[in-house]
SEKEMAR-672673 format. One record per residue (C-alpha): residue in three letters; x negated, y, z. Coordinates in nm, 4 decimals, decimal comma, always signed. Layout:
BEGIN
aa Ala xx X yy Y zz Z
...
END
This chain:
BEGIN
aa Unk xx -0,8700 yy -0,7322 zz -1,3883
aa Unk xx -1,0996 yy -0,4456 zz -1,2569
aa Unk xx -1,0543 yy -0,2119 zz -1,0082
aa Unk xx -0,9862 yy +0,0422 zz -1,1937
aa Unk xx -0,6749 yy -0,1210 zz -1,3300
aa Unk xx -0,5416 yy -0,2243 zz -0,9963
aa Unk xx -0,5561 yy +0,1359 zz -0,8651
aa Unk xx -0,4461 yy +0,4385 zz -0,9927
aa Unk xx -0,5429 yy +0,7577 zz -0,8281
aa Unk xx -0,4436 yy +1,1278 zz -0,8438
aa Unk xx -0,6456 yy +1,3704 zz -0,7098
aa Unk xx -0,5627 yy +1,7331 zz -0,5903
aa Unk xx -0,7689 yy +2,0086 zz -0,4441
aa Unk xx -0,7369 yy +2,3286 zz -0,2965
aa Unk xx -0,9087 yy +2,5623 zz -0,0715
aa Unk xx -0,8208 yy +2,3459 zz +0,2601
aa Unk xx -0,6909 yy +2,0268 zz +0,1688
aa Unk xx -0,7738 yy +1,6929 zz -0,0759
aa Unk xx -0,4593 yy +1,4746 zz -0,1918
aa Unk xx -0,5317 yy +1,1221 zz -0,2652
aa Unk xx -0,2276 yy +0,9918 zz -0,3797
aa Unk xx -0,2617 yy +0,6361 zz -0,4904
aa Unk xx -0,0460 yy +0,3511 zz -0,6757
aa Unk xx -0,1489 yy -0,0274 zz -0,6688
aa Unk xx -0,0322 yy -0,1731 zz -1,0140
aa Unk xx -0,0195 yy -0,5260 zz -0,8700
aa Unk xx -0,0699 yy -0,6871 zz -0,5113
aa Unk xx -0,4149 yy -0,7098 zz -0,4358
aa Unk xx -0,6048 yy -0,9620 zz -0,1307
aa Unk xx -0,8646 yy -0,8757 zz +0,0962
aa Unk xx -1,1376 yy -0,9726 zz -0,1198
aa Unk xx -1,1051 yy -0,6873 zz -0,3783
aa Unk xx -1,0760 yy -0,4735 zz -0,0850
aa Unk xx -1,4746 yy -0,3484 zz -0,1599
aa Unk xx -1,4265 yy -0,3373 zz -0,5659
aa Unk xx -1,1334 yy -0,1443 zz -0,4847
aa Unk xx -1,2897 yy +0,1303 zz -0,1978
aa Unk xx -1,5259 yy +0,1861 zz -0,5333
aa Unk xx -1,2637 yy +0,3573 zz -0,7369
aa Unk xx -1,1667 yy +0,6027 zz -0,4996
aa Unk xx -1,3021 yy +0,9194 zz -0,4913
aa Unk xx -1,6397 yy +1,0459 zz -0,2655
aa Unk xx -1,4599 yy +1,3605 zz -0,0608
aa Unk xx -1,6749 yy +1,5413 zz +0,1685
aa Unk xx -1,7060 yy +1,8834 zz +0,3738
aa Unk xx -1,5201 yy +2,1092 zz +0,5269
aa Unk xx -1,1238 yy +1,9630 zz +0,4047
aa Unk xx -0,8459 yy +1,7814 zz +0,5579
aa Unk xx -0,8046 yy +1,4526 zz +0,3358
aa Unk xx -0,4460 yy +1,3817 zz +0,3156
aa Unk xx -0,3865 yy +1,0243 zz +0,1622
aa Unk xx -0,0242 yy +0,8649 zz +0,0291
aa Unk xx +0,0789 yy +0,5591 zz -0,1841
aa Unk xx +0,2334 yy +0,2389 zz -0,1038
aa Unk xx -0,0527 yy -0,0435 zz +0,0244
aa Unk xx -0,1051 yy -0,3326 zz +0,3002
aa Unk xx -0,2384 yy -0,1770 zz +0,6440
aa Unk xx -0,5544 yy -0,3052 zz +0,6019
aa Unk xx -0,6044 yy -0,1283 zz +0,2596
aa Unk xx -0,5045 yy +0,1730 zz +0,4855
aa Unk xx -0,7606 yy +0,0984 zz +0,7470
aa Unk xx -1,0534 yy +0,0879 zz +0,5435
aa Unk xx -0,9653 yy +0,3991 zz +0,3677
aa Unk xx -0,9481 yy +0,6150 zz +0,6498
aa Unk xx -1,3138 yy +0,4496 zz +0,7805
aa Unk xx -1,4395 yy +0,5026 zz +0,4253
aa Unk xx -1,3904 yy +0,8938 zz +0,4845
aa Unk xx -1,3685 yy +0,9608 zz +0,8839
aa Unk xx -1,6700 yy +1,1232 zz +0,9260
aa Unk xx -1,7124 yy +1,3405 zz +0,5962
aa Unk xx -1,3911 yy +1,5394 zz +0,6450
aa Unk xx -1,2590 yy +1,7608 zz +0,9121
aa Unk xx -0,9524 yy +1,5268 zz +0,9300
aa Unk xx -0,7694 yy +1,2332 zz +0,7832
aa Unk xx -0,3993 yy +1,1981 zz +0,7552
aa Unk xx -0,1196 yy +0,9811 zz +0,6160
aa Unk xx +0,2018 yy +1,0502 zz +0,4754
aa Unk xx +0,4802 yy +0,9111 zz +0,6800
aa Unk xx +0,8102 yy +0,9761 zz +0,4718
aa Unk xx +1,0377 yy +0,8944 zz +0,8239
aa Unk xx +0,7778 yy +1,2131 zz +0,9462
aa Unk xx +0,8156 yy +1,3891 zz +0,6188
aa Unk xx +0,4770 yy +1,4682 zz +0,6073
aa Unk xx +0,1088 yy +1,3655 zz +0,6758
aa Unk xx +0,0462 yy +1,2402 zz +1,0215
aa Unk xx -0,3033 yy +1,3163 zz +1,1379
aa Unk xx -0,5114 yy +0,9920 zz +1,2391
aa Unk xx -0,8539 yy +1,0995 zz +1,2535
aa Unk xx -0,9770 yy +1,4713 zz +1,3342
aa Unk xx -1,3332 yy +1,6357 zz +1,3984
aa Unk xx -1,1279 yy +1,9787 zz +1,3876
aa Unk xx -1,0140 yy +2,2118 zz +1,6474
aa Unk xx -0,7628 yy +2,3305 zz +1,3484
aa Unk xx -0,5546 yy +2,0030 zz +1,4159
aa Unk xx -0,5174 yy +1,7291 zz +1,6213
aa Unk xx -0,4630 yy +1,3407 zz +1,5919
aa Unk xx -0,0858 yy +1,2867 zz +1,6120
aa Unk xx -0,0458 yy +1,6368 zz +1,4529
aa Unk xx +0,2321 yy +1,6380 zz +1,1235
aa Unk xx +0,0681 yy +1,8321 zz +0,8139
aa Unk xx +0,3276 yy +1,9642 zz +0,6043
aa Unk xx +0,1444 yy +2,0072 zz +0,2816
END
């Protein structure tokens, strides 16, 4: 099964954020972990990357390396937080640990 079959991805964009919201269609292993980083989209400049769907940790971890440092931020949704916890941020317009309600 490709990548593209594992993964589906929705996109949204406006004038300060980009939503990745994602949906694995099985479980996946580490070693697709590369074919999968593939499928997502190349985000860049001046945005706050906010990224939900349900996936293991480490799925998680190499997303938010994949786009750290071409984005002003990265955060995850947290549905206890009701919104997207900041984990990474190159911005003075938010903070790690900061909730994005968006």
């Amino acid at each position: 099964m490709s990548a593209e079959d594992l993964v589906k991805i929705r996109t949204e964009t406006d004038e300060k954020y980009v939503k990745i919201e994602f949906e694995l269609t099985e479980n996946i292993i580490p070693a697709q972990i590369q074919e999968i980083l593939r499928v997502f989209p190349d985000v860049k400049g001046p945005k706050h990357l906010l990224i939900s769907g349900r996936g293991p940790i480490w799925l998680y971890g190499a997303l938010i390396h994949k786009y750290a440092h071409l984005v002003q931020s990265v955060a995850i949704y947290d549905p206890k937080q009701g919104g997207y916890v900041v984990v990474v941020s190159h911005s003075p317009e938010v903070k790690v640990g900061d909730l994005i309600l968006a």
